[in-house]
Each structure stands twice: as C-alpha cells, then as structure tokens.
N, C-alpha and C positions, 0 to 999 in steps of 0.2 A: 525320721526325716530331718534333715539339718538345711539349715537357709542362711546363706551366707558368704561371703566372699573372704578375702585376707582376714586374719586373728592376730591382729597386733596392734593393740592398746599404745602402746608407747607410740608407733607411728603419726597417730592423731591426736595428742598432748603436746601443747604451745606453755609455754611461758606466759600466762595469762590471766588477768583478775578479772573483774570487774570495773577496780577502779581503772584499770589502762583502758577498758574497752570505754568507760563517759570521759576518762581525760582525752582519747584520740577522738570522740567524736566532739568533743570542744573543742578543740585545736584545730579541726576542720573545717566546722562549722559554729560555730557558737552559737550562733542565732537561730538556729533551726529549733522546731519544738524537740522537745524530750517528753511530755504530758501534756495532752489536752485534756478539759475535766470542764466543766456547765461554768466556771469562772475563765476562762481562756487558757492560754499555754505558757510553760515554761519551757527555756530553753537550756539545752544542754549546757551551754555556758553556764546559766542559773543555776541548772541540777548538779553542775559540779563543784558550784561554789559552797551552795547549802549544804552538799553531804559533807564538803570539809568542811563548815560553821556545825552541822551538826554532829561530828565525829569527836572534833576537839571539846565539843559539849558530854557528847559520853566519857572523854579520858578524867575529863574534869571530875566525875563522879567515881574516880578509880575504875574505869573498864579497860582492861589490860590486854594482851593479844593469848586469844585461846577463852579468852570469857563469854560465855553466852547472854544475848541480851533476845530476851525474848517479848514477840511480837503480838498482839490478839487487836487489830486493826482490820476495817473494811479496805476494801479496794480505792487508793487515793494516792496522793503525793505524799501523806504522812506516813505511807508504809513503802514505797519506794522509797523515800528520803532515808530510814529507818531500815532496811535492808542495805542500800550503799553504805551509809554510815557506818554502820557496825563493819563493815568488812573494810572497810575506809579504816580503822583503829583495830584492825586487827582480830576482831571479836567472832562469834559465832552468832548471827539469828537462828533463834526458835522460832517456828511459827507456831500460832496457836488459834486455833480455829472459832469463830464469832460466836457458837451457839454456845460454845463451851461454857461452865459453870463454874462454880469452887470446886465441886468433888472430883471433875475430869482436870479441870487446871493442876488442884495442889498437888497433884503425883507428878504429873509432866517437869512441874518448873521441879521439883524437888529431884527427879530424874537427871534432867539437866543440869542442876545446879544452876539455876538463871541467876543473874548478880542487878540484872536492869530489868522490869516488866514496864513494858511501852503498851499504852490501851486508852478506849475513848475514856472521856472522864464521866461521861454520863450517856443511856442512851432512853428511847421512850420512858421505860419502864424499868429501868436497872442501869446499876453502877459500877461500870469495871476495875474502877482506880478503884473502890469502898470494898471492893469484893479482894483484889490483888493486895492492899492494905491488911484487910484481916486477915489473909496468908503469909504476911511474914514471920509469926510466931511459929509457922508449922515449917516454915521453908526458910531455915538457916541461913542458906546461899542469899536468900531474897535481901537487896538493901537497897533497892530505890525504886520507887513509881512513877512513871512521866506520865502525866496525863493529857489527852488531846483534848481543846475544845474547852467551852467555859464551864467554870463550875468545879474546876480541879480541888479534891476534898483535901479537907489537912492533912498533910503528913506526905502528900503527893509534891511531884515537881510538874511546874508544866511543862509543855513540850515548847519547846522553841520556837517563837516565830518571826523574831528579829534574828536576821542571819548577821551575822558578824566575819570579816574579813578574816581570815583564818593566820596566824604567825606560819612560817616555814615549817611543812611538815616533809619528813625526811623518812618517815614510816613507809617503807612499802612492801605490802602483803605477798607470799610468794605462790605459784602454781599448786604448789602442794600443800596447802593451809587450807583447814577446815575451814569455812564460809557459812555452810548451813547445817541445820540439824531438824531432820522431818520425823514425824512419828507415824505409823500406820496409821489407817485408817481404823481397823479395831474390829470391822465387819464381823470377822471370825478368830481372833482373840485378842487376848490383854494389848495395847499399842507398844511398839516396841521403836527402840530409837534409832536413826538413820543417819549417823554425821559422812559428808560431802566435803572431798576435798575441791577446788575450783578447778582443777584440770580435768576431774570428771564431765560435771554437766557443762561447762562452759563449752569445754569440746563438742560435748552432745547438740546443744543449739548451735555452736556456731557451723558446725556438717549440715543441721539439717535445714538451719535458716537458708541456706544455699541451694536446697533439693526442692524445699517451698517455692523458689523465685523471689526468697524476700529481700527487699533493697532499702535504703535510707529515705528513698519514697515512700513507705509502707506508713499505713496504720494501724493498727492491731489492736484490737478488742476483745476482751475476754469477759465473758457471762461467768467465767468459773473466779472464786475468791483468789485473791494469791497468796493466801494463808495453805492451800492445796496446792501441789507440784504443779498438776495442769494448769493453773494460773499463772503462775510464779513463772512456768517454761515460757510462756507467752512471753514475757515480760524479758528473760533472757533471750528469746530470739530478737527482742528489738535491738537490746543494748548491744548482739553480736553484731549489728548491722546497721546502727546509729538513725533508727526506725524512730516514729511515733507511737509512745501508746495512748488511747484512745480508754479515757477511766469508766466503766461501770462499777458508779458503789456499791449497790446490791442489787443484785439481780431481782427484777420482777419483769415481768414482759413488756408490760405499757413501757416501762426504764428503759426495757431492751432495744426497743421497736424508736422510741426517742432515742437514743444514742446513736444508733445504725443512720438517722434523718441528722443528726447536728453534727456526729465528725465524718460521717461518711468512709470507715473504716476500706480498707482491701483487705483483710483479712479478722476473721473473728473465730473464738475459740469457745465453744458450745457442749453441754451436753445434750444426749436425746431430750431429757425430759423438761432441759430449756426449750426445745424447739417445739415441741409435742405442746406445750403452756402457751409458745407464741399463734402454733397453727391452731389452735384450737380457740384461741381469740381472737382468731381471723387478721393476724396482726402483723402477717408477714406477706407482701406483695412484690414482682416485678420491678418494681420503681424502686421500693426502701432497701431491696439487694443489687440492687445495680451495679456499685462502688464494688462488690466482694470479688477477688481473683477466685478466694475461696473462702471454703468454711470447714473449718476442721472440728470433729464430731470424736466426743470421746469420754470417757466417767465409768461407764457402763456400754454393755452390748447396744448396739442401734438397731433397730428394725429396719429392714432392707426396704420395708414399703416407705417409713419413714426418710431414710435418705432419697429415693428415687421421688416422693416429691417433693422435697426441696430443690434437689438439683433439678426437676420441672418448672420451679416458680425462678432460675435465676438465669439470666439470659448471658451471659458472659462468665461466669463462674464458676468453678469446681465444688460440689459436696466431696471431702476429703473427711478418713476416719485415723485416728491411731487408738493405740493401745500403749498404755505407760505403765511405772511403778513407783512408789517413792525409790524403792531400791536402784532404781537404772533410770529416771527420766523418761525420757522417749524412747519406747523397745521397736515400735513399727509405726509405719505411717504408710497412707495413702498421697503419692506425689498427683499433685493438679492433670499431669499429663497422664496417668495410667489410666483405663481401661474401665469404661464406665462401670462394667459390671466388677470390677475389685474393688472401686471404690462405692460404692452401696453396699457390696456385700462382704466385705472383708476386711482388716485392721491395717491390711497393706505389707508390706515387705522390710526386714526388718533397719531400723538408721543405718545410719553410716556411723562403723567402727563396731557395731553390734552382730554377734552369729546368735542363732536360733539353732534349739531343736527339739523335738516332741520325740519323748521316750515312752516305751509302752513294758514293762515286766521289765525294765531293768535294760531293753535293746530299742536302738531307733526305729522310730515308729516308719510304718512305708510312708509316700506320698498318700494325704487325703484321710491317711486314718487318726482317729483321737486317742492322744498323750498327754502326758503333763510337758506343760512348755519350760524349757529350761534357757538361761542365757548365759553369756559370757560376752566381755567385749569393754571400751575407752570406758564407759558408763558407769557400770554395774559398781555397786558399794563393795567397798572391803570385811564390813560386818557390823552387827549391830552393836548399838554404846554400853558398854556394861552387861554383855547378856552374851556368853562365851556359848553356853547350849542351844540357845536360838542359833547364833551364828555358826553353831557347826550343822544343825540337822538344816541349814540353809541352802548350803552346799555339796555337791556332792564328790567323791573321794579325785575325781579326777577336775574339780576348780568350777562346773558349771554352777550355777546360781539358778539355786528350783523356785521358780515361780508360784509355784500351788494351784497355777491357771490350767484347766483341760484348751487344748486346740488341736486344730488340723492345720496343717502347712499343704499348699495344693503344687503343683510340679511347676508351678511358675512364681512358686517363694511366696506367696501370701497367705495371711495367718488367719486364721477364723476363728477367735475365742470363744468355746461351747460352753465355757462354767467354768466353776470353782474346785478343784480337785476337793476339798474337805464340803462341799456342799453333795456331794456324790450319796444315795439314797444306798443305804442294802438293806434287802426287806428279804428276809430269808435265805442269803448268799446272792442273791442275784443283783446287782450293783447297776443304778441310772441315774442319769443326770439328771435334775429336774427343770435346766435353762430351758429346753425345747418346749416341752408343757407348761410352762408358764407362759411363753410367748404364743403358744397357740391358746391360752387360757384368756389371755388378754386380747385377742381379737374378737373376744364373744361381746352380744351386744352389750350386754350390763356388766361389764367390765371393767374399770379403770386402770387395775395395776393388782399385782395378784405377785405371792410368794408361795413357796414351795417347802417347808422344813420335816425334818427326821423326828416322827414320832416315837416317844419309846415304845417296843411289845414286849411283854414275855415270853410270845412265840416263834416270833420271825423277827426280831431285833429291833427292827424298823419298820413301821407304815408312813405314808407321806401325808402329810396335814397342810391344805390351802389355805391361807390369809388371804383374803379379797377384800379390796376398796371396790365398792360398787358404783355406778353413773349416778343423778339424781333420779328419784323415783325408781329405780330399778331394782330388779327380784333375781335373787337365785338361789336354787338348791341344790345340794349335792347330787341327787337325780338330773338335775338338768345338768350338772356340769359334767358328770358323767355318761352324761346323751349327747353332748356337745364333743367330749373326747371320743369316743365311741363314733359318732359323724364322721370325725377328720380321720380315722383309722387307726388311731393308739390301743394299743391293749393294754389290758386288764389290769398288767403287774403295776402300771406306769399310772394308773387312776389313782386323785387321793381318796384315802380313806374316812377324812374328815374335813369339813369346812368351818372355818371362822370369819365370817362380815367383818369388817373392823372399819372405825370412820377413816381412819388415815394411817400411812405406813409410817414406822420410826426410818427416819433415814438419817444414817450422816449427812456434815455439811456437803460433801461430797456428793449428795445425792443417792447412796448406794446403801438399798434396805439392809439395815441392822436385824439379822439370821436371829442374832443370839436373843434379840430382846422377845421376837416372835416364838422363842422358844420357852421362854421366862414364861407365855401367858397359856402352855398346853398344863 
C-alpha cells in the first residue's frame, strides 16, 4: 500500500536558512516575541541580535563553517540562542540529550568530532561543564566548554550574556549546508549519526506549519526536550511562521499544567505518557485547554482511549497525532480538520513532500494489511555520518528509506504504527508483534506500563518475557496475566512465558522503554 501524492523532493526546497527565516521575521516585526519563558519575552528583533552577538562569540573561539558545536541544554533561550548561533557561523549543532552521562556523551562528541560543548555549568546534583572538562583528554576534537549559569568550573568559558553589537557579518549559510546532527535514539541499537541539510527539514516544517493552521499568532509549547527532533520541530515550525514559543524547561506535569495557565499556548506538543502524568494528577481541565487549536501527540504509540479523552476535556481544540524520525522529521500527521476517528486512532496521513509505503515479502502490502513502513520524499536524510553499512541496509535497491516501523496504511492514507519491525517475537517460526499485548497488558488493573522482549530458548528460539511496573499496592502473576490475556481472547502462542515486576522502566529521554536494557536483566 503506497500513500502519497507527487515524488519530487526538489519541488519543495527553497533557498532557505534559518537565519533568513529570524532576519525576515525581524524586519517584519521586531517587536513581537520570539520566547516567552516565567522571566518575560524576547523579541525577534533581540533574538536576532543575540544569535549574531552569540555567533561572532563562537568564531572567536575558532568555530569555522562545517564544525560541530554540540548542545546538552534544557529547553530555554540558552539552547535556542545556541542552535541559531551555530548555524548563524556556519557550524553544525549536536544535540545531546539531558540524562546523558560521560560514557553515552564521550562516544557521541568523539563521533562528531564536537570542537565547542555548550552545557549547564551545574545542576542539583551533577556537573556538565566538570563532566565535558574531563572528556577532553579522550575527545581530541574537544577544545572549548561554555558553561551556562553560575559556577562555570576552571577551564570552562561562560556562556554569554552581555550581548554585544555584532561588526558586519557577510557570512551567509546556504540551503544545502549541514545545520544539524541528530543521533538515534538507541531503543534497538548502537545510536547512529543523522547530519541534516536545511533544505530538508526547513521544508518539512515550513509544508507542515501550513497544514496545522499555524500563523505568527501562534504559541507553541512543547513538553518534549529540544535536544529530541520532536522538540526541536516544534521550535522550527515557529521560526517557519515567525510564531511564538512558549518555554517548558523540563517537563513535570504541575510545570506542564502552570505553562499551559501563564502563556496560554494554541498549540502544544506532547507525548502520551506526558498526558497520561497530567490526567492522572487530575491536572488537565476545560478551562487550562481552552487556548489549544490543538494538541499534537507523538514519541510513541498513543492509546486511542487516551486521545478520545482529551479531545473530550477541550472545547474548541483538536487532539492531533504524528509519527516522526530523526531520519525524516515529520513522516505523518493528523491535520486539526481530519476525522475524529483518524485522529485518535491513527498517526495521520503522510507531510507534505513525503510518499509512504508498507511492504510485505518484498511486495506492497494491500490497503489495512501490516508491513514494514518505508519512505521517500523533501525530508528523508541522505545517510548516516560515517557509517556506509548502516546507511546502505537503510535503504532499499530502488532509494525508499526503511523505517524498521511495522504499519497499516487504510484506503484513506492513514498510517497506524503496530511496532517495531526488530521488536517482532519468533517463538518457534511463528512470528508476532508484541505492541498489541502490551497495550491490552496495560489496561489491566494493576498495571502501570508493561514491556514485552524475546526470551532466548533452545527449543523454539524465542519465548516472550513481560516487564511490568505495577499501580501502588497492586499484585500480579503470571496466572493472572495469562487469565487476563485469555478473557480479552488472545491465544496461547501470544502469552508470555515469563514475568518480571520491576520498580520502573529504563526509558530514553525520549520516553521510549529501552528493549535492550530489559534484556540485559533475563
């Protein structure tokens, strides 16, 4: 099944940065915000002065065009300022995600060849600059530390925050210059590197910021880090449309539920298991969704109960879902105007400039049946950074870009992600997904959140093995779960074989349980 309209990439590529898209919304408007954050707003005018005060500060420290300056920042003006910038001097952002450590950092920067690591200088309980410091022994490339915030240790620079009038700068970045540099998320193996030229994903938001309804009235809020694409997109759909963003540092729900009440966002970008923390602290009402056109839902699969009621608690607003990749950005989306029932229950139809198709044995799959989702299209990356064998088994002989995602496409183009192709069970030749049972696993009462992984056998290859987070005070056993599967009509082959309680799930920042580490503890 293929979902899609015209396949020409080049159609939809402008001549286009970043920095054109904050100089033309300064030159518009200057005065309009560009961030609001619990200190008040800055304005594009501002925002475009400080990424050139702050650009001409990177060149200053030797960042040359094609260098990567890598980013390990909360959601704030310090890592927007820090994104324009580098691409403002030509450079590449890494991102690098908050929980991260030494052992997951010093591969990444060392991958990258980072030349600048921008990070807080301190936080509760640990030090990014003292951590990024002790990594430059191991990481060559490594020569400078800016540190945010007070307390920048020796040997660090601080981050700037006299902005200084900028001399003539005469540098400007072109359409087809690298910008970003994203790493997988790692779910299902080693993270591998994703550099982005701007005429990719710029194009991607600016199509889609259009198909949202978003406008330079917009405010835009996102629960997701912008150290993660789903963040980060947010943040370029404002700048395609010289929008507002509306900052959450870190997500926690009481955070969430006060942000949504001080900027009053129309637009916010969520995962299920933000919402699931908000409604289950009773902390989402009528009133504090008011402001949303919509709410776009995306990380992981959403549960159809879960979308249908939010879009019950908002009187004026769309529950809206996509499905992204670092590799493509935006692959689908649910538009505000589609069809209640696609947007509850489906990832949506796929952006604009994107074709889809779900293959089965090697042939398109019919309408409704499950495949692995493949794409092609403005978006999609060229290949991975240094890594020729990934980027060939990435692809297939005729240019699509294989996802590794199982779905259905239904005859009115909307995608229904069922799993993970490599999460796929074979327990004796007989091959099943285990998304389905895990989400009817977690409707049970003492349930929280339950995983699913490939036990080894010696006799049938594979058995399946449950991880469950239980409610407080709540009891389960394998008998009961298997009188619970057995109820809703699953068979036998599809039961696991083994249970493990655990207090909590390893998850990415991302949100998305780490398979592999659950398999670490069989």
């Amino acid at each position: 099944m293929t979902a899609a309209g015209e396949f020409s990439p080049q159609a939809w590529w402008r001549e286009e940065t970043l920095r054109d898209w904050i100089e033309r919304a300064a030159a518009v408007a200057p005065h309009k915000p560009a961030i609001l954050d619990a200190s008040g707003a800055v304005s594009y005018g501002d925002l475009h002065a400080r990424a050139l005060s702050l650009a001409a500060f990177l060149r200053g420290l030797g960042v040359a065009p094609g260098d990567v300056v890598a980013a390990q920042l909360p959601n704030g003006i310090e890592f927007i300022l820090t994104y324009l910038a580098a691409g403002y001097a030509g450079a590449v952002l890494q991102t690098i995600h908050m929980p991260y450590r030494a052992a997951e950092v010093e591969p990444l920067l060392r991958h990258a060849g980072a030349k600048v690591f921008v990070c807080l200088a301190a936080t509760k309980d640990f030090s990014p600059a003292e951590m990024a410091l002790s990594l430059k022994p191991k990481v060559t490339s490594l020569q400078h530390v800016v540190a945010v915030g007070e307390g920048a240790p020796k040997g660090s620079l601080p981050f700037p925050t006299t902005f200084m009038a900028s001399p003539a700068d005469d540098f400007r970045p072109k359409a087809t210059d690298r910008f970003l540099l994203l790493y997988t998320s790692g779910t299902i193996a080693a993270p591998k590197g994703v550099p982005v030229a701007y005429k990719k994903f710029l194009a991607n938001a600016r199509l889609s910021a259009d198909e949202l309804g978003l406008t330079g009235d917009s405010i835009i809020l996102s629960a997701a880090p912008f150290t993660h694409l789903y963040g980060l997109y947010s943040a370029n759909l404002a700048f395609a449309v010289g929008a507002a963003i509306a900052i959450l540092p870190v997500f926690a729900p009481d955070a969430f539920a006060a942000a949504l009440d001080r900027h009053r966002p129309t637009a916010a970008f969520v995962a299920p298991a933000h919402m699931a923390a908000c409604l289950g602290g009773g902390l989402l009402t009528a009133e504090r969704l008011a402001s949303l056109a919509f709410i776009m839902i995306s990380g992981t699969a959403c549960p159809p109960q879960l979308a249908q009621r939010l879009q019950d608690m908002m009187p004026a607003g769309k529950v809206c879902q996509l499905w992204g990749m670092s590799e493509m950005q935006a692959g689908t989306f649910t538009r505000p105007h589609d069809a209640l029932a696609a947007r509850v229950a489906s990832a949506g139809r796929a952006s604009p400039g994107t074709e889809l198709r779900v293959m089965n044995d090697g042939a398109p799959a019919a309408a409704g049946e499950e495949g692995e989702l493949e794409a092609r299209g403005c978006s999609v990356f060229d290949g991975y950074l240094g890594n020729e064998a990934a980027t060939a088994s990435a692809f297939t002989p005729d240019g699509w870009f294989r996802t590794g995602d199982l779905a259905r496409i239904d005859a009115g183009g909307n995608v229904l992600i069922t799993g993970r192709l490599k999460d796929v069970i074979n327990r004796g030749g007989v091959k099943f997904n285990p998304a389905d049972i895990e989400a009817l696993i977690e409707r049970h009462a003492a349930v929280t959140q339950c995983a699913i992984v490939p036990m080894p056998d010696p006799t049938l290859g594979e058995r399946a093995c449950c991880f469950a987070v239980l409610k407080p005070q709540a009891a389960l056993t394998l008998d009961d779960l298997r009188a619970w599967l057995e109820q809703n009509g699953i068979g036998k082959m599809k039961w696991p074989e083994r249970l493990e309680i655990i207090d909590e799930m390893p998850l990415t920042p991302t949100r998305k349980i780490k398979k592999p580490e659950l398999l670490k503890r069989l």
